[in-house]
C-alpha positions, 0 to 999 in steps of 0.5 A: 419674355418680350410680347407684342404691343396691343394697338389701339387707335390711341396708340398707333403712333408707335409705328412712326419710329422704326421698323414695326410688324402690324397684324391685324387678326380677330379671336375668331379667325382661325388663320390669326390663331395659328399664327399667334405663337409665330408672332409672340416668337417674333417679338422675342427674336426682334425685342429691342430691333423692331416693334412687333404689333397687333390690332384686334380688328374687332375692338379696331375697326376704323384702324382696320378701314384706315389701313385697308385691311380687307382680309385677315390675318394681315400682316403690315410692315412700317418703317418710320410710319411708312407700310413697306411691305404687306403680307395676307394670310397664314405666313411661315416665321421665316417669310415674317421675319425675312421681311423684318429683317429687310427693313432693319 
């Protein structure tokens, strides 16, 4: 089973490449766990295609201030480093993965 990549400020550069999904959720937010199952589906679905990501914005806070996030969950969508696409709030799999595959 492929699984999402945890990003750190240390890490983040993976997103330079490719087409990657970022979202930044937090453990007590309820949306973000509701979304957590869809987005372990996605990184299945896209293993090998695009990166699938996730930036806990409690232990990520300057990621979080960086990218703008002022909501959460929200979902950010790199291509070659570049934010394409920004989705805030509980999304269907479908609506995340129509944006992917745009990017693809």
């Amino acid at each position: 089973m492929a699984k999402y990549i945890e990003l750190t400020s240390s890490n983040f550069d993976v997103v330079k490449e490719g087409v990657a999904l970022v979202d930044f959720w937090a453990p007590w937010c309820g949306p973000c766990r509701m979304l957590a199952p869809v987005i372990d589906e996605l990184a299945e679905e896209f293993d090998g295609k695009a990166k699938i990501c996730k930036v806990n914005t409690d232990e990520e806070q300057d990621l979080a201030v960086e990218y703008g996030v002022r909501s959460i969950p929200t979902l950010l969508f790199f291509k070659d480093g570049e934010i394409k696409e920004q989705l805030v709030g509980a999304q269907s799999k479908q609506a995340i993965a129509d944006k992917i595959n745009s990017l693809l």
